[in-house]
C-alpha positions in Angstrom: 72.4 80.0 89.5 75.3 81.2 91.4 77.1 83.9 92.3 79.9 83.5 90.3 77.5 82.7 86.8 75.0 85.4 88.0 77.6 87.6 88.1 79.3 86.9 84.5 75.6 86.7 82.7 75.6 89.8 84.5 79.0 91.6 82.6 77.6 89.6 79.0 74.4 91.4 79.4 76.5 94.8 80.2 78.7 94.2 77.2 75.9 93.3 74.6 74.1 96.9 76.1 77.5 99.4 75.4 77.8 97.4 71.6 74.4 98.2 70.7 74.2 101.6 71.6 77.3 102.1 70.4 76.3 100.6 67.6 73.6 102.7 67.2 75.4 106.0 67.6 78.3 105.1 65.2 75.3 104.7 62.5 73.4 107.8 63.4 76.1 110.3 64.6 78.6 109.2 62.8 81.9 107.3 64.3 84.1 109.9 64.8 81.5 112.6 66.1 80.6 109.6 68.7 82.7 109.9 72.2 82.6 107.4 75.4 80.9 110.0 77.0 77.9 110.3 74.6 77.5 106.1 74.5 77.4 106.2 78.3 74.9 108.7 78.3 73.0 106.2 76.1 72.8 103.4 78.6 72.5 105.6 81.8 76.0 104.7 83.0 78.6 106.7 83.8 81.5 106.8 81.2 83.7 104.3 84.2 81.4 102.0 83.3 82.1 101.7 79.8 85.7 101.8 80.3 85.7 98.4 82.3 85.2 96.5 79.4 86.6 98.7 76.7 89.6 100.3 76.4 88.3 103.4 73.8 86.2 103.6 71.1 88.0 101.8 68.1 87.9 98.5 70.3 84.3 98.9 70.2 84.0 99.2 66.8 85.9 96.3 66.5 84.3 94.2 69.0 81.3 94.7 66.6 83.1 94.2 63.7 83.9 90.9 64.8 80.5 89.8 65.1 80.0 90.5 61.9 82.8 88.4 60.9 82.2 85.9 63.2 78.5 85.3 61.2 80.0 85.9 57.9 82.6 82.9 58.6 80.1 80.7 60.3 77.8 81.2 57.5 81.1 79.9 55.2 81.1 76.9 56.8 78.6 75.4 54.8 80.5 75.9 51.4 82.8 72.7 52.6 79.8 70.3 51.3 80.0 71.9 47.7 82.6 69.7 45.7 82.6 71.7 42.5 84.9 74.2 42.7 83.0 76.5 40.4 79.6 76.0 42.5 81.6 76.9 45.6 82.5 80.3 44.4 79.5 81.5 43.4 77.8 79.8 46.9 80.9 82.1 48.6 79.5 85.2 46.6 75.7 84.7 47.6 76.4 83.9 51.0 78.6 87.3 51.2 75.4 89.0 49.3 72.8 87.9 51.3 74.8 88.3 54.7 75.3 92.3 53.5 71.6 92.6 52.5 70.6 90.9 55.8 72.8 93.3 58.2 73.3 96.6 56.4 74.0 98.3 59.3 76.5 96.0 60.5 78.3 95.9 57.1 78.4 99.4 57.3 80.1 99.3 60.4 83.1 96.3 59.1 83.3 98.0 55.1 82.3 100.9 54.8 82.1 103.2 57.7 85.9 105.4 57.5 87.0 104.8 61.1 90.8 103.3 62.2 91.8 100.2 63.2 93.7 101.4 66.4 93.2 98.5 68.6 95.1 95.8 67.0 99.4 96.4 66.3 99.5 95.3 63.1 97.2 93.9 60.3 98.5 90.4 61.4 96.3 90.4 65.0 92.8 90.9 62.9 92.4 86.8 62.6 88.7 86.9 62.6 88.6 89.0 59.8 91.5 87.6 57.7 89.9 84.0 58.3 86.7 84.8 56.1 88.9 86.3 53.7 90.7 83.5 52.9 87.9 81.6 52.4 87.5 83.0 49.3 91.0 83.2 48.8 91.3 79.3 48.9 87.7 78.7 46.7 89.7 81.2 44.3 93.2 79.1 44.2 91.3 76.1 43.4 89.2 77.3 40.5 92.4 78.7 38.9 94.4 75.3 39.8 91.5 72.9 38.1 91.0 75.8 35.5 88.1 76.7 35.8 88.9 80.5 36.6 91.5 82.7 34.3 93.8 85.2 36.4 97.1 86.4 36.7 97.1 85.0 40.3 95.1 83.9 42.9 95.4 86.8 45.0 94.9 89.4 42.3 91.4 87.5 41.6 90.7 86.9 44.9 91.0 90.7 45.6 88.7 91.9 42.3 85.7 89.5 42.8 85.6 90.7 46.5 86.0 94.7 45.5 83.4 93.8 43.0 80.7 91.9 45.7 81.6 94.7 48.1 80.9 97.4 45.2 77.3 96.0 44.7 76.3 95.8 48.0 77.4 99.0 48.9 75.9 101.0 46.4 72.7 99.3 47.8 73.2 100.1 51.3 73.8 103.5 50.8 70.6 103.7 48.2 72.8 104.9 45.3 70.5 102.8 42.9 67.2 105.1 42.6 66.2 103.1 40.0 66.6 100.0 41.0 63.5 98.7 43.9 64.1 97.4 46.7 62.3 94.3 45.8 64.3 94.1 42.4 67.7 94.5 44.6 67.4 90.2 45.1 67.0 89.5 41.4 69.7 92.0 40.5 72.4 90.6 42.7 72.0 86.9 41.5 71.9 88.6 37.7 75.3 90.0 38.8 76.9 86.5 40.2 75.3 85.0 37.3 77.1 87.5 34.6 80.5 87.3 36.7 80.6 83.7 36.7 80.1 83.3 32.7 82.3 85.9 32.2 84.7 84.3 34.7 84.6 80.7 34.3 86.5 78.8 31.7 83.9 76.2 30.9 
């Protein structure tokens, strides 16, 4: 290996240690308690260091929100080999279930977690997470086109099955079910995209 690849493995590695302690402390202490101070302190650098590859906190957060939405979309990609439009919404919901249940603390972190979006100008710069938004958005469009799905408009649909996915898997997350097990928490979420499609679908 070289100098020149030693030397950027070398930066990666750096980067993927300030993300998950950062990480870390954004769960435990809370984002807004959490300074660049206290995540260098975590990784036995001086707070310099973190500052060479981010410019504050909120473009940590959302350097780790977008490897959340970086899995979420490339999880997505599989939902072009369902034809049916019907099929490919409710595959779009259990793939947005099961990647929630599968990185809790993560999802925390892109939904749920009140911290700003300071590092982008505008709503318009966040691509990564606008792309796996209009995933949906497009599965949506098409059921209500081939009439399969009944709404006043695409977006206004697109917007209520995702508040209600997010809904369920936050309440979860944050163990606001008591009386609902763990090991029941699988069985209840495919109930739930099982009742919203029947109550949904046109068939």
């Amino acid at each position: 290996m070289g100098t020149a690849e030693r030397k950027e493995r070398e930066k990666h590695e750096m980067r993927e240690m300030i993300l998950n302690a950062a990480k870390k402390l954004f769960i435990k202490e809370n984002f807004e308690h959490v300074t660049i101070r206290r995540i260098a302190e975590e990784i036995e650098y001086s707070p310099a260091t973190v500052y060479l590859y981010f410019a504050d906190k909120d473009a940590i957060l959302c350097a780790l929100q977008e490897v959340g939405f970086r899995d979420l979309f490339k999880r997505q990609q599989v939902l072009s080999a369902i034809k049916h439009p019907a099929e490919k919404l409710r595959a779009c919901g259990k793939i947005y279930l099961d990647f929630a249940m599968e990185n809790q603390e993560l999802y925390d972190l892109m939904f749920i977690m009140r911290a700003p979006m300071k590092a982008f100008n505008s709503p318009a710069d966040w691509t990564v997470g606008r792309d796996t938004y209009e995933v949906l958005q497009h599965i949506v469009t098409d059921c209500i086109e081939q009439g399969y799905l009944k709404a006043p408009s695409p977006q206004i649909a697109c917007f209520s099955l995702w508040a209600l996915l997010h809904g369920v898997v936050s309440i979860f997350i944050r163990e606001r079910a008591p009386m609902i097990s763990k090991e029941q928490q699988g069985v209840v979420i495919n109930g739930i995209l099982d009742f919203t499609m029947a109550e949904l679908l046109d068939r």
